[in-house]
Structures are given as C-alpha cells and as structure tokens.
C-alpha positions in Angstrom: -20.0 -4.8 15.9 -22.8 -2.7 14.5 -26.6 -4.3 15.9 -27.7 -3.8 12.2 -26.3 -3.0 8.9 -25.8 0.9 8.2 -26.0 0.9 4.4 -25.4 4.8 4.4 -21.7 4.4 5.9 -20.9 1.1 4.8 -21.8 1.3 1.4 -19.1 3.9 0.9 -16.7 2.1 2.6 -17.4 -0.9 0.3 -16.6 0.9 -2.8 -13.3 -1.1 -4.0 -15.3 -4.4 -3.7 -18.3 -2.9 -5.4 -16.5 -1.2 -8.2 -14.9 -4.8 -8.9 -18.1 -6.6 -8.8 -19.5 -4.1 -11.2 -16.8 -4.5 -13.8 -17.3 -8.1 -14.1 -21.1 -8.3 -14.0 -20.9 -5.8 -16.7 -18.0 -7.5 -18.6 -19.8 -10.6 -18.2 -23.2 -9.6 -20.2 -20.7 -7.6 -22.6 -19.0 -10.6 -23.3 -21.9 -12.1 -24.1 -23.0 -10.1 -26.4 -19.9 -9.5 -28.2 -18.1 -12.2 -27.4 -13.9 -12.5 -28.1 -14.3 -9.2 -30.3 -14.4 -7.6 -26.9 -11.1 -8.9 -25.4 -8.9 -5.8 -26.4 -11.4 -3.2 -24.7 -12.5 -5.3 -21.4 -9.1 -6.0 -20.4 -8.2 -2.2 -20.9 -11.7 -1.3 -18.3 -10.1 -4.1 -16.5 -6.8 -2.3 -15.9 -8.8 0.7 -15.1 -11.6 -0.5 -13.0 -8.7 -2.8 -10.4 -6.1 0.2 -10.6 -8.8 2.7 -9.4 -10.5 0.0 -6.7 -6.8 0.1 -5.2 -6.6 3.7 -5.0 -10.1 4.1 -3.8 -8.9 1.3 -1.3 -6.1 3.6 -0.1 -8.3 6.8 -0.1 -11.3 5.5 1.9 -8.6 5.0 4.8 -10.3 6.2 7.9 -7.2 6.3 10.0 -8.7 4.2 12.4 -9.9 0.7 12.2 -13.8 0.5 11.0 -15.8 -2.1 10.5 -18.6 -2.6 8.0 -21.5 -4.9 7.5 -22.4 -6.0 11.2 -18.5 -6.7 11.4 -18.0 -9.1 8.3 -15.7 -6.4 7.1 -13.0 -4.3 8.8 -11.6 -1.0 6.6 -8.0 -0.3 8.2 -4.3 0.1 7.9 -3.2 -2.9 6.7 -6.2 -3.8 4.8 -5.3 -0.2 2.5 -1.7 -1.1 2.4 -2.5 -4.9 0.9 -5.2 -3.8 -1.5 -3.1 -1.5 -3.0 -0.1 -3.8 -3.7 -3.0 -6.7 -5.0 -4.1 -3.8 -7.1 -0.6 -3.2 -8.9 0.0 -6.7 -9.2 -3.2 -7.5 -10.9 -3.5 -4.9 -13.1 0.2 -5.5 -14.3 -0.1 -9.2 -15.3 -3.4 -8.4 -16.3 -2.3 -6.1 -19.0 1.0 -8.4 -19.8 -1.7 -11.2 -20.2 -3.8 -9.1 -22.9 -0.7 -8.5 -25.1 0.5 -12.4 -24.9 -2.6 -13.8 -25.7 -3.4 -11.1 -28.6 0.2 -11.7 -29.8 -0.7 -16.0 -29.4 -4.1 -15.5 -30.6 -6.0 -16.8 -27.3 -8.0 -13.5 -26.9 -11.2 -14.7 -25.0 -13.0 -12.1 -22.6 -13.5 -14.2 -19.9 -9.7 -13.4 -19.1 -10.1 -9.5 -17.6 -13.3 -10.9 -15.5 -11.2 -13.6 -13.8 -8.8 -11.7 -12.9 -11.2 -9.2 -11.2 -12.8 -11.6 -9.8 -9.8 -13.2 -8.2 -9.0 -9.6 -7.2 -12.6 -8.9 -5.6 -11.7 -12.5 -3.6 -7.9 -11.3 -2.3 -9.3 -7.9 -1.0 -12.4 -9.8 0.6 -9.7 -12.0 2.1 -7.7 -8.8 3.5 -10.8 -7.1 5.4 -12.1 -10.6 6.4 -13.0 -9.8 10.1 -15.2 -12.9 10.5 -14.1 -16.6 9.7 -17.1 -16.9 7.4 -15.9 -13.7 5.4 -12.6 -15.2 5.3 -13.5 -18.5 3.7 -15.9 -16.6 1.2 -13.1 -14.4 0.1 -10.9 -17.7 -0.2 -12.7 -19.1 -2.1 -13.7 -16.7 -4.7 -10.1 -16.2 -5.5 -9.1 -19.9 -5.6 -12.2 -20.1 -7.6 -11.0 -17.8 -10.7 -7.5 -18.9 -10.2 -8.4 -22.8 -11.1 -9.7 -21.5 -14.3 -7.0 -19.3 -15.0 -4.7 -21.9 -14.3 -6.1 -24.6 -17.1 -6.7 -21.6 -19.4 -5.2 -23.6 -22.5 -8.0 -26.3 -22.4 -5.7 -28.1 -25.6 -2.7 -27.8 -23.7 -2.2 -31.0 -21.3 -0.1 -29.3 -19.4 -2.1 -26.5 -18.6 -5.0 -28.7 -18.1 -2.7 -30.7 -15.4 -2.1 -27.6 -13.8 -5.6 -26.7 -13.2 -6.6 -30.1 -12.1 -3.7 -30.8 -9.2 -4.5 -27.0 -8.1 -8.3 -27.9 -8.0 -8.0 -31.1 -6.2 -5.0 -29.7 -3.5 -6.6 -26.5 -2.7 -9.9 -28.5 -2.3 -8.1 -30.4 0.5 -6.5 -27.0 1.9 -9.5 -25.5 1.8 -10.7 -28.6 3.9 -8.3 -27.4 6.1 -9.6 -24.3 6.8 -13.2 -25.4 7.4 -12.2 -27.9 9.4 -9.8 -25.3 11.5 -12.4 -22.4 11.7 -14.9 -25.3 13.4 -12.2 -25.5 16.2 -11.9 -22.0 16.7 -15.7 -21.6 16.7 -16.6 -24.5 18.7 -13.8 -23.5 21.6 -14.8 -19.8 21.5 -18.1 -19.8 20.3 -18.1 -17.1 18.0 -17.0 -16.8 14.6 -16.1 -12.8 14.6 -12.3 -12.2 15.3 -12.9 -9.5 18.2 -14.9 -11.9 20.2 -12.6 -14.5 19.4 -9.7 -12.4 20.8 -11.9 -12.1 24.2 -12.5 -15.5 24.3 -9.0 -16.3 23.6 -8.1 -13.5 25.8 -9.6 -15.1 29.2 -8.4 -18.3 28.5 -11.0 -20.2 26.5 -9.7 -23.3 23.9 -6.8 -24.5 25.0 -5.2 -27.4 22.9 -8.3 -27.5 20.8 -8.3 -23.7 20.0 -5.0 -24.5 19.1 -5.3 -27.4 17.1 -8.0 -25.1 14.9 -5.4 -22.4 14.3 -3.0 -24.8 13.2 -5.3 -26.5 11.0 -5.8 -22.4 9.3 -2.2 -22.3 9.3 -1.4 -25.0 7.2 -4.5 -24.1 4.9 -3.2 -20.5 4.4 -0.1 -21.8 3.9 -0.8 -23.6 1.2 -2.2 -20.5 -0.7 0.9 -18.5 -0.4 3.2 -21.5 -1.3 5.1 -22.1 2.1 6.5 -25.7 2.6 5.9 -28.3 3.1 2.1 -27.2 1.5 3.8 -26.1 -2.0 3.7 -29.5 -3.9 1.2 -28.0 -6.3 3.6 -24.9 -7.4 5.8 -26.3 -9.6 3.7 -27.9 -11.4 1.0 -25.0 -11.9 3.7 -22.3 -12.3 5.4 -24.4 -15.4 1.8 -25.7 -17.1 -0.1 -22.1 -16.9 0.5 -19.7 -19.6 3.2 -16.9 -18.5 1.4 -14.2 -17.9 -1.0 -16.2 -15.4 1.7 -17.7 -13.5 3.6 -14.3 -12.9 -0.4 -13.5 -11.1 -0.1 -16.4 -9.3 3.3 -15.2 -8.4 2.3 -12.3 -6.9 -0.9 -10.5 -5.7 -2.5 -13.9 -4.1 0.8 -13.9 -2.1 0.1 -10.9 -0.7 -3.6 -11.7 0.3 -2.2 -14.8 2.1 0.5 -13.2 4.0 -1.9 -10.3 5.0 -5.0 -12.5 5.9 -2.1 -14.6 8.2 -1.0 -11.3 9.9 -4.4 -10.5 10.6 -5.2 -13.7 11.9 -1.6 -13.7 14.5 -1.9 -10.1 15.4 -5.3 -9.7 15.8 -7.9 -12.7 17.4 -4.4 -14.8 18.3 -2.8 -11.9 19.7 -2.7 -13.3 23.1 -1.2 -16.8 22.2 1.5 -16.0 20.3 3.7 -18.0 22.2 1.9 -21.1 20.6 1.6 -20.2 17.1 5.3 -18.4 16.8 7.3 -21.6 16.7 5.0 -23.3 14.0 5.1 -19.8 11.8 9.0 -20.1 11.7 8.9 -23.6 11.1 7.0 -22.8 7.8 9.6 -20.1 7.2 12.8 -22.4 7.7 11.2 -25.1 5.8 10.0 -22.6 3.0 13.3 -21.0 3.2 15.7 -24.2 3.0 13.5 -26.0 0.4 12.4 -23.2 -1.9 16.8 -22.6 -2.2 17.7 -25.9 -2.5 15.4 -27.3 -4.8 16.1 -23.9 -7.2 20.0 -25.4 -7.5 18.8 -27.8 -10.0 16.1 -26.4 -11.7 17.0 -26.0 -15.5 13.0 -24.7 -16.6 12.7 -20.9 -15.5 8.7 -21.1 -14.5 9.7 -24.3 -12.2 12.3 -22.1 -11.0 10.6 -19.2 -10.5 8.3 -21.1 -8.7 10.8 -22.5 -5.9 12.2 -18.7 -5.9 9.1 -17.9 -4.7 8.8 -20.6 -2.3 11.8 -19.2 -0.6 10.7 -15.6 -0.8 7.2 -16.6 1.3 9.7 -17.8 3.5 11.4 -14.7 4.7 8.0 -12.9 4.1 6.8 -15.2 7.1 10.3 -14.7 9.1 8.4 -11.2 9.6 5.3 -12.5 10.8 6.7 -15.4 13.2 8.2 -11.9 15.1 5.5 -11.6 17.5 6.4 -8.3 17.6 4.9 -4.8 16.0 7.6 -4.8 13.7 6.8 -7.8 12.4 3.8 -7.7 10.3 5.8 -4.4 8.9 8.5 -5.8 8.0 6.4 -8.3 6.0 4.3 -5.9 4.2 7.8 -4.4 2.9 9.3 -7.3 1.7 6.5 -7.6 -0.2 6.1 -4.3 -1.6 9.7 -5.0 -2.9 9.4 -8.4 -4.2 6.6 -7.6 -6.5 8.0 -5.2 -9.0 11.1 -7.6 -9.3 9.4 -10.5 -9.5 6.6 -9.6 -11.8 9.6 -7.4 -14.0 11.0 -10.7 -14.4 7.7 -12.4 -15.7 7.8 -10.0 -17.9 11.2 -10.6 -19.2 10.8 -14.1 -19.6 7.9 -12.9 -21.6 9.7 -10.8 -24.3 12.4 -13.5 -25.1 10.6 -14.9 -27.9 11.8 -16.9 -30.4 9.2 -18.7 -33.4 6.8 -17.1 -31.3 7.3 -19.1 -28.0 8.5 -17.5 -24.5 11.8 -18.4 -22.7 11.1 -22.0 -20.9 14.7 -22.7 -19.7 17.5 -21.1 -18.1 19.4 -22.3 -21.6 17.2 -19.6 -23.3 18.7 -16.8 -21.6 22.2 -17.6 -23.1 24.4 -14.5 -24.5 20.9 -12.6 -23.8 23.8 -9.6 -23.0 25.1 -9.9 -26.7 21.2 -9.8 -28.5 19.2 -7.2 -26.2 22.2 -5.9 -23.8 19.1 -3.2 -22.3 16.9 -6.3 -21.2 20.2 -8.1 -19.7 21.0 -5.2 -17.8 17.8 -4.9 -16.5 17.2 -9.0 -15.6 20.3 -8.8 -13.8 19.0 -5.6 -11.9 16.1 -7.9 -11.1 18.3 -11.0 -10.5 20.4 -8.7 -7.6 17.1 -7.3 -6.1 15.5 -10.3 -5.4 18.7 -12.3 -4.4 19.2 -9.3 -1.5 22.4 -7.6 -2.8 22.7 -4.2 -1.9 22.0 -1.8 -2.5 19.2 -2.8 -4.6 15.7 -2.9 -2.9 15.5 -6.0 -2.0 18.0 -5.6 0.0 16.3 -3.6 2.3 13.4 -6.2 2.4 15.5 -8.3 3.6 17.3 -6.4 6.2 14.2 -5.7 7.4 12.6 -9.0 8.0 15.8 -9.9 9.7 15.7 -7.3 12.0 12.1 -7.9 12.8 13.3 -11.6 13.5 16.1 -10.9 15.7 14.3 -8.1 18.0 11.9 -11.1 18.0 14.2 -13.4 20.0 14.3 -15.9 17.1 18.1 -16.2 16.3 18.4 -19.4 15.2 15.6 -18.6 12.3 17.7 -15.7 11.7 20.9 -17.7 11.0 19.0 -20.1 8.9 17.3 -17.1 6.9 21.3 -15.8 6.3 22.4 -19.2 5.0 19.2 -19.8 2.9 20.0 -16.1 1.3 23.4 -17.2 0.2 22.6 -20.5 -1.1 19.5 -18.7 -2.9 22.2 -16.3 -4.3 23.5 -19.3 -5.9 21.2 -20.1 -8.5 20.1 -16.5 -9.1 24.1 -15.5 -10.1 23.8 -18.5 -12.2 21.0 -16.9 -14.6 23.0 -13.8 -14.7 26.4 -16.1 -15.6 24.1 -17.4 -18.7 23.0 -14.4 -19.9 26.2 -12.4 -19.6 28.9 -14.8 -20.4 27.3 -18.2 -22.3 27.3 -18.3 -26.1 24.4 -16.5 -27.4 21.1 -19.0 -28.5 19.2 -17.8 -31.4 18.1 -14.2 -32.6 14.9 -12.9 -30.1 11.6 -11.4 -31.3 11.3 -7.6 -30.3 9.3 -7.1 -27.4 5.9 -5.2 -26.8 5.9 -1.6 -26.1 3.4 -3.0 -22.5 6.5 -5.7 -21.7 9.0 -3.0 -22.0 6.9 -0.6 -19.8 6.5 -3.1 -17.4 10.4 -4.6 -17.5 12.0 -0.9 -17.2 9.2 0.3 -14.1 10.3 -2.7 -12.3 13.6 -2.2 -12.6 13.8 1.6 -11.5 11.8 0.7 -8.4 14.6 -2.2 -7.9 17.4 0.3 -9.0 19.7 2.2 -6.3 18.5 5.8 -6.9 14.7 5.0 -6.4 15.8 3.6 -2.5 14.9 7.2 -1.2 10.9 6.0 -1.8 11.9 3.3 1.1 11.4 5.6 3.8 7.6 6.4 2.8 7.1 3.1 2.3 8.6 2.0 5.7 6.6 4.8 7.5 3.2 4.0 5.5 3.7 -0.1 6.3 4.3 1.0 10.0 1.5 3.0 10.2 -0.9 0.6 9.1 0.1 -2.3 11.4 -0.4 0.3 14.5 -4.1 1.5 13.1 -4.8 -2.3 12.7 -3.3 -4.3 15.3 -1.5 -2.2 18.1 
C-alpha cells in the first residue's frame, strides 16, 4: 500500500471509472438543459462511453496485480475480466431500454445516467481492495438501481418494486456494515492485504468469522442467492423489461466477483470455514430457484427464479476453494449473460397492442407467427438449461468440475438433480412456443432487439464453442494474476 497517493500512475489506471463519472456529470447538466429532448442522443453516448470504459478496463491490464489510491483500489485479472462482462451487459439493456421506452413513450434522460451510474458502482465494487471501498461501490449501484427499479412512478407495481428493494437492501446493506465492523474490529484493519495477515497468523476467531458471514449473507442478497432472494420476484415482475433484464445480469456479476475476491483473497486462509456456508447458499439457491420456476405461469417471475438457480451454480464454483474455482465462475457467467439478456430481449419483441409478453401463455404457437425468433428462444432455452452442445453447457461442466476437484460431492450431486428439474420448466416454454395453438398476431420487432436476440444466440449456438478456449484461458489467467 502506497504511503501517499501517486496521481501520475493512478490516475491512468482510473480511467474506466473516470470516463463513467464524466458521462454522467455531463449527461446530468445536459439533461438539464434540454431536458427529455435529449433521451435519444444520451443513451447513444451512454452505449459508447460504458462500452469503451470496459475496453479501457481490459486494456489498462498490467499483468500483475496493482493497486491504486493508497490501496482503495486494486487494477488486476479478475477485476479486467468482470468489468468487461458489466460493460456488455450494461450497454445491451441499456440500448434495449432506449428503444422500449421511445416505442412506450417514457423517454426521460435520467435513464442512460443511472445506468452509468450503477455501472461506475459494480466496477468500484470489483477493484474494492478496502471494506470502505467496497461498501461505497455497493452502494452507488444499489442506489441507481432503486430508482431504476420504480421507474414507472404511475405504475403501482413498479412503485412496489422499488419500495421492497429499497427497504430489503437497506437491511442487507445493514448486513454488510455490521459484518465489515467484525472483520475490522478482530483484525484491526480495514485493507484486505492486512486483513489476510491478520487472518493469516491467527487473529478473529469465531468473531472474524461471524463478520464474514454477516458479508456473506449481505452479498448474497445482491446477486439473488437463497434464502436472501425474497425481493426478486417481486422486482423482476413490477420493473419495466428492459430494467429487469439489467438487474438480471451485470449486478450479478459484480456480486459474484466482489465474493471471489473476498474468499480468495483476505479469507484465503480460512476457507475451511466459509466453504460449507458458500455451498449451502448454492444448494439452497439451486433447489429453490428450480422448484419454485415449476409453477411460475408469469415469464419476468420466472426469469427471476431462473436466475436464482443460475447464482446457484455460479457459487458451486466459488465454494471450490480451489484455483479453479473462481474460473469456473467467471465462465459460467460469461455464458449466462448473452442467453439470458437474448431472452430479455425476446420477451421484449413479442408485442401485442403494444404490451410485452408477461406469461408463458404469450409465447403460444410463437413457432407458427415468427418461426426465426422461436428458433432462436429455443437456442436460448437449451443454453441456459445446460444441454449440449450449446454454451451453457460448458458453463456448467465447468462449475462441476471445479466442485468435484473441490471435494464437495454431495453439492455436486445436488447441482446434477437441480439441472434436471431446471430442464423441466425451461422445455416447457419451448413445448408452448413450438406445439400450443398460436395467441394473437405479434408486433414486428426493432432492428436493436433483433441485433441483440440473433448476437446472443450465435454466442449460445454450437459453431461459436471454438471462442470457449480463449475464454477459458483469459478467466484462468486472471484468477492466477489476482489471487494465486
């Protein structure tokens, strides 16, 4: 940890977070000036400015682990990898959310800025090498995403969903000041490298590890993991579509990553302690998010216990212990994003009367009206389920294999029976849309939509599996820069 901050090297280093801040200060006074006439043009810069901060992200990649601002902020590995796949995420639903609410007349340029904002919050939350830095970037994304979440201020749904989201994560985020005060108190430090001395000689016992619990439960509340998901039904169904498929994915990510950094790298030493209460998350997540999905008939609710059970594998990886568990984490990831936000995105182009898909009865005889956007839901519907030899597939075969090396075969079997009943309900949208009676005639969908809907299904499709290799080699070698 640098004695003072070096604004000369860190500065640089800083550049994704800085270009983000500078988007939505300027979007901000732009706003004000021009108010909604703006909307069209901000979210475009909005696209831009988050697309470039992730590839600046993955360019200003030392190759070694550096930290920046007296050690507030580490530049490394996986903190590239994540910010890159936050990046995609955000930019997608951000320019999915600019052509809904232009087409449903709800253009308001405070939109683009949130979602930067919330952006500039998940890669905070990814470098965080301090518990204070952590809790900031927290918060600045739950922050945004309250907003986004009661966006339709009219709508009392919406307005329910950004109300039980505000008052839960308040709690969670309770939590995690309550947890950090543990960790400091029984270390007496707040920066993760002196933590993982302290930890490292023996300091904390059961209080240490009460704190890290206390973060655990806390983080797993932001990335949806049972038993902390009570909130995700709820918001996923009452948010407009486009915001839930953000929710969906890129703050799932931050949360997974912001975990792995906290197990692998100031917890390294205990990981005998926090491994069984990791896998607990991931059975329950696992069992739960696949049961409850069998008798779902609303697609966001569904979506939303899909994605329950997909941040319970995600966190299969992680209770590892091992190096190829953080790895295998980060590539489940990469995979489950372009299939789940391709879905979104779906869901998104069946309109009828100029409302989206809400149930699974909406996507009846979908093959007989748009047979292109069947085939490619049903791409989606495979990848995510784990049927080879579409991506996800290889997501999961790859947290399973991190989980087994890592001892933990009875998480392993569960993980295998959770698949199959998860299989279940995803063969049951594709029975709908291929062999029910077709519902009424669809709206033709948006040339961003069908950009988005076709990209996620070639990077779910069989051909595009040869990219898996650089994938599995870039995950790999960001875990060793950062934590081994």
């Amino acid at each position: 940890m640098n004695p003072v901050i070096d604004l000369s090297r860190d500065l640089p280093l800083a550049r994704p977070e800085l270009l983000l801040v500078a988007f939505a200060l300027i979007g901000a006074v732009l706003g004000a000036w021009f108010k909604d006439r703006i909307f069209a043009a901000l979210s475009t810069l909005g696209v831009i400015a988050i697309l470039a901060a992730g590839m600046l992200a993955v360019a200003l990649n030392p190759g070694a682990a550096v930290q920046i601002f007296q050690g507030a902020l580490v530049v490394d590995g996986v903190a590239a990898f994540a910010k890159a796949l936050i990046a995609i995420a955000a930019a997608t639903t951000l320019a999915l959310g600019a052509d809904y609410f232009t087409t449903t007349k709800e253009q308001r340029f405070e939109f683009p800025i949130l979602v930067a904002l919330a952006t500039l919050g998940m890669f905070v939350m990814v470098s965080a090498q301090d518990l204070i830095t952590l809790y900031v970037g927290v918060e600045l994304q739950s922050l945004a995403a309250y907003v986004l979440a009661a966006w339709r201020r009219d709508d009392a749904r919406s307005s329910e969903a950004g109300l039980k989201y505000f008052v839960l994560s308040a709690i969670s985020s309770g939590l995690l000041l309550f947890g950090s005060s543990f960790v400091y108190g029984f270390t007496g430090s707040i920066h993760f490298d002196a933590i993982a001395a302290a930890v490292g000689e023996g300091a904390g016992g059961i209080g240490l590890i009460f704190g890290l619990v206390l973060m655990l439960c806390a983080l797993g509340f932001k990335m949806s993991a049972a038993p902390f998901h009570m909130w995700t039904p709820d918001v996923y169904e009452g948010a407009p579509t486009p915001i839930t498929a953000f929710f969906a994915a890129a703050p799932k990510v931050a949360a997974v990553a912001l975990m792995a950094r906290l197990l692998y790298g100031p917890f390294a030493d205990i990981t005998a302690q926090w491994q069984q209460v990791v896998a607990a998350l991931a059975a329950i997540s696992m069992v739960w998010g696949s049961v409850a999905a069998l008798i779902q008939t609303n697609l966001k609710r569904l979506m939303a216990y899909s994605s329950i059970g997909n941040m319970g594998f995600a966190l299969m990886g992680l209770a590892a212990g091992t190096e190829q568990g953080p790895s295998s984490a980060l590539i489940y990831l990469s995979l489950y994003l372009p299939s789940t936000i391709g879905m979104f995105a779906l869901i998104l182009a069946m309109r009828r009367d100029g409302e989206s898909a809400e149930t699974v009865a909406d996507l009846a005889g979908l093959a007989r009206k748009r047979p292109w956007m069947a085939t490619i839901f049903t791409m989606l519907l495979f990848s995510v389920a784990g049927i080879p030899p579409f991506a996800g597939f290889i997501g999961k075969f790859a947290v399973f294999t991190a989980t087994i090396d890592g001892h933990l075969y009875w998480l392993a079997i569960l993980g295998g029976v959770a698949a199959v009943v998860a299989a279940a309900y995803y063969l049951r949208l594709v029975a709908s849309i291929w062999f029910a009676p077709p519902a009424a005639e669809l709206q033709s969908p948006s040339g961003a939509i069908m950009v988005t809907a076709l990209a996620s299904a070639a990077l779910s499709f069989p051909v595009l599996v040869l990219l898996l290799g650089a994938l599995q080699s870039a995950a790999e070698s960001a875990v060793r820069m950062s934590f081994f």
